[in-house]
C-alpha positions in Angstrom: 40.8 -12.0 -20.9 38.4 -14.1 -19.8 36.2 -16.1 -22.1 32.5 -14.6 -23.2 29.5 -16.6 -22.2 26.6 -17.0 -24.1 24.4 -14.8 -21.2 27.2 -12.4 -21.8 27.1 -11.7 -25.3 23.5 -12.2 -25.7 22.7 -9.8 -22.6 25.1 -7.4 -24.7 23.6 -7.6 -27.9 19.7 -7.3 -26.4 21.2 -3.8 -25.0 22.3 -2.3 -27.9 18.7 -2.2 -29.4 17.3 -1.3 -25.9 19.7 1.7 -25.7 20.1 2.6 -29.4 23.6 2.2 -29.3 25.0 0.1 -32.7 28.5 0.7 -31.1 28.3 -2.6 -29.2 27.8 -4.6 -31.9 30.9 -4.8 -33.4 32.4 -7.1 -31.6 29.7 -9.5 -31.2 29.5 -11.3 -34.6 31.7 -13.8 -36.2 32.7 -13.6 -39.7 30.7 -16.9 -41.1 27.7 -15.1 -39.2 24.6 -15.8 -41.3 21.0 -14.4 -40.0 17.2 -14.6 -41.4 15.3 -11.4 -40.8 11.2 -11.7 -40.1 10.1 -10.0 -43.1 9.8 -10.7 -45.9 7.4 -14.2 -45.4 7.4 -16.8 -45.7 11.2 -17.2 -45.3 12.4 -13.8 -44.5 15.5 -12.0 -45.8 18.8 -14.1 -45.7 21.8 -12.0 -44.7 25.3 -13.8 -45.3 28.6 -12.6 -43.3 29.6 -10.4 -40.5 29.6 -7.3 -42.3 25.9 -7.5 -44.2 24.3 -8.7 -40.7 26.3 -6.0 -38.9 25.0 -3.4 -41.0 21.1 -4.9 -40.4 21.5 -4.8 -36.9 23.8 -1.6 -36.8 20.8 0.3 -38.8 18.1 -1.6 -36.5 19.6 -0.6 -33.1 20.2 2.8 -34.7 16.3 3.8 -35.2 15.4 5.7 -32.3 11.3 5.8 -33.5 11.3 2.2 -32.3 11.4 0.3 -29.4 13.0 -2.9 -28.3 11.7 -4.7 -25.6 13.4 -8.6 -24.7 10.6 -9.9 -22.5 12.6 -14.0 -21.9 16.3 -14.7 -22.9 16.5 -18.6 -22.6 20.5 -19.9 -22.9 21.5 -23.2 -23.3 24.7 -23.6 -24.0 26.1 -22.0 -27.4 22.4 -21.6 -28.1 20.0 -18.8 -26.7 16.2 -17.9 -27.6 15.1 -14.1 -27.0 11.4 -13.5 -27.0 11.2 -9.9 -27.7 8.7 -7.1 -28.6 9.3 -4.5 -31.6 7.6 -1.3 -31.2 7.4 1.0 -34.2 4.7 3.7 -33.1 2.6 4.7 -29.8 -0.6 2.4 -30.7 -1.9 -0.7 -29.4 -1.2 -2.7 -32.9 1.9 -0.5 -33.5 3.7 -3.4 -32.2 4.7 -7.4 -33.2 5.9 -9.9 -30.9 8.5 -12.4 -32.3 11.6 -15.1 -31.3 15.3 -14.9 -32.1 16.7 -18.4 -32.4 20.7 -17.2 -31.9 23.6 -19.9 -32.2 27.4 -18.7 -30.8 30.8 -20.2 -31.4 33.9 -18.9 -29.9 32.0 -16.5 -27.9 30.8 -15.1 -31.3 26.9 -14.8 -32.7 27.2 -16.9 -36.1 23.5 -17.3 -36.4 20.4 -15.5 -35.8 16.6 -16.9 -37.0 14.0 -14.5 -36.5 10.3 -15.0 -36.0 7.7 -13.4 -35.6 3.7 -13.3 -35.1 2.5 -12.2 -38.4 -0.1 -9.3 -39.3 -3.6 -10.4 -41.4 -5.5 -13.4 -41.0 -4.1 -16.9 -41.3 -6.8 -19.4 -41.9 -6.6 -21.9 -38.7 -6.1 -25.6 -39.2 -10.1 -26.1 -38.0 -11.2 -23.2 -40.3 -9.5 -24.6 -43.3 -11.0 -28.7 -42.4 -7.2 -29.2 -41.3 -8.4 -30.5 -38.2 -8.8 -33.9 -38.8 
């Protein structure tokens, strides 16, 4: 067998939350995998080893009231940034847009940063007399 590539896996892993099918994912994620989910801020939730990211992502991809939607997969070598949209209901604001920062090894995903534009105000650098 042929050796993954980072398109390959990534393109794989993007599907099973377009599809709502958790099935792919097993095979996907090394064991040392370690990922940061975009809630709770600031830092987010810190999941540690294949089997507790697994089971995020396995539940995630699982949730047919949602909607995933990749709009840019960047890869550059063992590295690969997905700009995606998350949509949880039929509104306008019943969406967030966000980043995955996503690190392979061995044609495995061991990390995975998410990001992602936040609800509420955040006082801008000018506003706050941050500006200079």
């Amino acid at each position: 067998m042929s050796e993954r590539t980072t398109a390959d896996v990534i393109d794989r892993f993007n599907q099973a939350f377009v599809r709502h099918d958790p099935s792919v994912l097993a095979d996907l994620i090394g064991d040392d995998c370690v990922m940061e989910a975009i809630q709770p801020a600031p830092d987010g939730a810190r999941y540690v080893g294949r089997e507790s990211c697994l089971a995020f992502w396995q539940a995630l991809a699982e949730d047919r009231t949602t909607q995933f939607e990749p709009e840019e997969v960047v890869v550059a070598g063992d590295r690969a940034t997905i700009r995606w949209r998350y949509r949880f209901g039929d509104g306008p604001a019943d969406s967030v847009r966000g980043v995955n920062l996503m690190r392979l090894r061995d044609g495995l995903i061991v990390e995975a940063l998410g990001y992602s534009k936040t609800a509420g105000e955040i006082p801008l650098a000018a506003e706050a007399g941050l500006d200079g």
